[in-house]
C-alpha positions as a LaTeX table, in Angstrom:
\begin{tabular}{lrrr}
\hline
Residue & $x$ (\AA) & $y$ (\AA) & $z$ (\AA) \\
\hline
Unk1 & 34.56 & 262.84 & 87.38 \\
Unk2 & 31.20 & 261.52 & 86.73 \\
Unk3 & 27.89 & 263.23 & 85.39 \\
Unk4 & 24.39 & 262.30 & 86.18 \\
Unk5 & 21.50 & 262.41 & 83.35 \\
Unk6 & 20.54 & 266.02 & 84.46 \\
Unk7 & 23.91 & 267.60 & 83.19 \\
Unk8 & 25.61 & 268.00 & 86.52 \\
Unk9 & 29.18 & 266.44 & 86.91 \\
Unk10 & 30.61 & 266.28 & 89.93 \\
Unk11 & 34.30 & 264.67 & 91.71 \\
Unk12 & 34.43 & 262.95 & 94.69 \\
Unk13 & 37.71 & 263.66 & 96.87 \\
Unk14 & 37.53 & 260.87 & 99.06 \\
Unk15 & 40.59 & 259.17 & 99.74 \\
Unk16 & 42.89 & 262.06 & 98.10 \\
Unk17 & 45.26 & 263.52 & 99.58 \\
Unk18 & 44.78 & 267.33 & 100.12 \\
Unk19 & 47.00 & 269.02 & 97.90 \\
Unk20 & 46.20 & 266.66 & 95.08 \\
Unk21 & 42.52 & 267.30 & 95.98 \\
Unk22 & 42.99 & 271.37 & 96.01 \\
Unk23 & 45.08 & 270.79 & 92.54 \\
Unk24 & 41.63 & 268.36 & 91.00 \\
Unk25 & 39.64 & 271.01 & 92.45 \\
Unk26 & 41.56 & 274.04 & 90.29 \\
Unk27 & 42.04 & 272.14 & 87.04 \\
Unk28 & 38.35 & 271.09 & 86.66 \\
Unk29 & 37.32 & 274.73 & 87.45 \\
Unk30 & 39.59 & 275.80 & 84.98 \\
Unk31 & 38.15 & 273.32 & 82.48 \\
Unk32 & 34.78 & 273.23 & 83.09 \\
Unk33 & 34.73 & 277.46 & 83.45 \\
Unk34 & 37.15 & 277.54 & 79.79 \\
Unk35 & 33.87 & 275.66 & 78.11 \\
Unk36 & 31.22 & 277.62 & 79.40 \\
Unk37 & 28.41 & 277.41 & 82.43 \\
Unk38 & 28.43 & 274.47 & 84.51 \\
Unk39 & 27.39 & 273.27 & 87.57 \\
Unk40 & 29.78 & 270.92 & 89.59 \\
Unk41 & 29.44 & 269.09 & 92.58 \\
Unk42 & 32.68 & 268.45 & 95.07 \\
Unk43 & 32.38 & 265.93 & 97.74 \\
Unk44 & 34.75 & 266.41 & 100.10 \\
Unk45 & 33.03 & 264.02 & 102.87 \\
Unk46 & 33.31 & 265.16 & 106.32 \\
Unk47 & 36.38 & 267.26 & 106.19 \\
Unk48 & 35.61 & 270.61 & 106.94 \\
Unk49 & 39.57 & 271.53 & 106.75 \\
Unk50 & 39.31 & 270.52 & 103.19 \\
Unk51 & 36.20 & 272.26 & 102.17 \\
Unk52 & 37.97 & 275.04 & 104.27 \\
Unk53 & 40.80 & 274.99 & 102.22 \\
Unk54 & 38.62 & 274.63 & 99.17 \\
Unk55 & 36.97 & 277.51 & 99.55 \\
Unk56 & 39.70 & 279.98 & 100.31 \\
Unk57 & 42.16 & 278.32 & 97.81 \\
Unk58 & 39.84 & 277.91 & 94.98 \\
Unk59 & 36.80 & 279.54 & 95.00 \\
Unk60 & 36.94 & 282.80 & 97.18 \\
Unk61 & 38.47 & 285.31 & 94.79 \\
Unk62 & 36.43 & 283.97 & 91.61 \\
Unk63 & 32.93 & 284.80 & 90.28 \\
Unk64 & 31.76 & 281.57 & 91.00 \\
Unk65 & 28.76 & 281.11 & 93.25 \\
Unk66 & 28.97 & 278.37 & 95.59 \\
Unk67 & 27.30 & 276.70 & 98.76 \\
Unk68 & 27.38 & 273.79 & 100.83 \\
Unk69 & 24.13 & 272.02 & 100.74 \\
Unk70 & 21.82 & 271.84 & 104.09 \\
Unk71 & 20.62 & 268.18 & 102.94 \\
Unk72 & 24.17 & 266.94 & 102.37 \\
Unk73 & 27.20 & 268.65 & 104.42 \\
Unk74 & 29.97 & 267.05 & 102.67 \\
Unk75 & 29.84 & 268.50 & 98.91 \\
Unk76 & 30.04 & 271.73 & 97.95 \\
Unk77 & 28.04 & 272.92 & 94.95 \\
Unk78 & 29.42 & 275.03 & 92.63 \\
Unk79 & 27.80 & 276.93 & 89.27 \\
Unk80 & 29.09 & 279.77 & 86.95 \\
Unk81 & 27.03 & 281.15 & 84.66 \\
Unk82 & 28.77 & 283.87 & 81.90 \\
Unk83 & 26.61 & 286.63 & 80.85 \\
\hline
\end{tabular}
């Protein structure tokens, strides 16, 4: 994992398997959401299967909002805030 100077980590999944990508994916969420707002970039690269699987396995039933990017198709951004 690896965060820029504006505050925003994110994890690159390139070259992981999926299930150990889906199982990085849930433990950072679970991490980064136990500590408070964040904003979190995944890049998945070109696999739409993955971000597929990503969205349905890890973010789709949560209260996370989340989006792919129009300038860069292969991350997904992701950003919680608690009120």
């Amino acid at each position: 994992m690896r965060e820029n100077k504006d505050k925003i980590s994110s994890i690159d999944l390139h070259g992981i398997r999926h299930k150990q990508a889906l199982e990085l994916v849930h433990m950072t969420l679970k991490d980064f959401a136990s500590a408070g707002n964040f904003s979190l970039t995944i890049i998945t690269g070109n696999s739409s299967v993955l971000q597929d699987r990503i969205f349905n396995e890890c973010l789709k039933s949560t209260n996370y909002t989340y989006f792919i990017p129009s300038w860069n198709m292969g991350q997904i951004v992701v950003e919680f805030v608690k009120l």
